[in-house]
C-alpha positions in Angstrom: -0.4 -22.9 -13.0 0.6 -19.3 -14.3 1.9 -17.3 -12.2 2.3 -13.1 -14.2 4.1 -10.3 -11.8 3.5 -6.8 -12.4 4.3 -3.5 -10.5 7.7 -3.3 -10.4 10.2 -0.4 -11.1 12.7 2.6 -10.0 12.1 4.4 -6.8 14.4 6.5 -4.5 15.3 4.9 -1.4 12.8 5.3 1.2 10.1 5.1 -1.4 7.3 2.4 -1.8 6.4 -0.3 -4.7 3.6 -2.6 -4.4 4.0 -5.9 -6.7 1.2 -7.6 -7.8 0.9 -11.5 -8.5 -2.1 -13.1 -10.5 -2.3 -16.6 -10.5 -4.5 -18.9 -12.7 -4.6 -21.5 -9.7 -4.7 -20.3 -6.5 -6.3 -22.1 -3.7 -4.0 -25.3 -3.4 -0.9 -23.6 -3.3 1.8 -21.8 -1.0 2.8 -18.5 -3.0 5.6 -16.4 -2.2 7.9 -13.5 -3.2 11.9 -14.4 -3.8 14.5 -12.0 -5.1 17.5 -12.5 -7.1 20.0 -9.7 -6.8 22.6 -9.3 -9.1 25.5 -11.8 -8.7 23.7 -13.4 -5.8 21.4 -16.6 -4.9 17.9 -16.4 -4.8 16.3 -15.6 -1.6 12.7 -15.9 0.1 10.8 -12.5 1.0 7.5 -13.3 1.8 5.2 -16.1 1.7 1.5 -17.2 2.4 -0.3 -19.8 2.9 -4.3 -20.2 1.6 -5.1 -18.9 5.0 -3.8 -15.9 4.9 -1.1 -16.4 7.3 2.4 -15.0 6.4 5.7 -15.2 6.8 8.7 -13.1 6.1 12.7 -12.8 6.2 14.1 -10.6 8.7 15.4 -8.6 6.0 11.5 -7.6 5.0 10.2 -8.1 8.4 8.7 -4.1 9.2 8.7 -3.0 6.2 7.3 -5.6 3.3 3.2 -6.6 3.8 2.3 -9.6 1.8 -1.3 -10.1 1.3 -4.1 -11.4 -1.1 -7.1 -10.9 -2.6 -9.0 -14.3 -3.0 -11.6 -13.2 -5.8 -9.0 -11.7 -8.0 -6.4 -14.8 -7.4 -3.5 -12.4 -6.5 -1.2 -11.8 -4.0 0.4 -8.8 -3.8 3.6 -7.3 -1.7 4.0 -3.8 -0.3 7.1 -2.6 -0.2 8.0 0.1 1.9 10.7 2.0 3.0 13.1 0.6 0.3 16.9 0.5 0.8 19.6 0.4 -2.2 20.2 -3.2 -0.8 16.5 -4.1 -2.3 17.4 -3.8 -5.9 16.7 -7.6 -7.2 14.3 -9.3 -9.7 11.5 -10.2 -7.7 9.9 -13.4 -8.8 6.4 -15.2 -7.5 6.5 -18.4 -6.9 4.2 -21.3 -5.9 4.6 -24.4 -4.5 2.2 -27.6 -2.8 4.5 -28.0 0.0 4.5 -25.4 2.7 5.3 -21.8 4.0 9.1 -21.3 3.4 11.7 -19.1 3.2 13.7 -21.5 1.0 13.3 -20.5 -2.9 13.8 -24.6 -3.2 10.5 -25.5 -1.8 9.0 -23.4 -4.8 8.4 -25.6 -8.3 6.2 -22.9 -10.6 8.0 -19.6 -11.1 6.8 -16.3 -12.5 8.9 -14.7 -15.6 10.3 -12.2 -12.7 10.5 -8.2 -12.7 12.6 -5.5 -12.1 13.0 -3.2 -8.7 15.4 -0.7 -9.0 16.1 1.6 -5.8 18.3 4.4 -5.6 20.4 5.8 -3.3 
């Protein structure tokens, strides 16, 4: 499985992204968002399951959407309103297990991207 992020960048705080995550395996898998901010530990965002059902921290909870489109194999995540505090590498991840939070429950990792939000 391949997992290839795209989307990311600089934004003023307050402003939107939308991240985008194409898979080349998609339907046996739980995918989800984690973030990696600068001299911290990886943390969940956002996950679904094949369903479509979803689940988020309470730090993205109100302002992140995760969703997917099944014929195009992606998943994508809506960010809006975005603090300061959500500068990180975002990585997609995907794992056979189940919906978590925990980055640990995740074996097949995208190459990551940049968000960048100013104050």
């Amino acid at each position: 499985v391949q997992l290839v992020e795209s989307g990311g960048g600089s934004v003023q705080a307050g402003g939107s992204l939308r991240l985008s995550c194409t898979t080349s395996e998609y339907t046996y898998y739980y995918l989800a968002w984690v973030r990696q901010a600068p001299g911290k530990e990886r943390e969940g965002v956002a996950a679904i399951d094949r369903d479509g059902t979803t689940y988020y921290a309470d730090s993205a909870k109100g302002r992140f959407t995760m969703s997917k489109d099944d014929a195009k194999m992606t998943v994508y995540l809506q960010m809006n309103s975005l603090k300061p505090e959500d500068t990180a590498m975002y990585y997609c991840a995907a794992g056979p297990l189940a919906l978590s939070m925990d980055p640990g429950w995740y074996n097949i990792w995208g190459q990551g991207i940049r968000v960048t939000v100013s104050s």
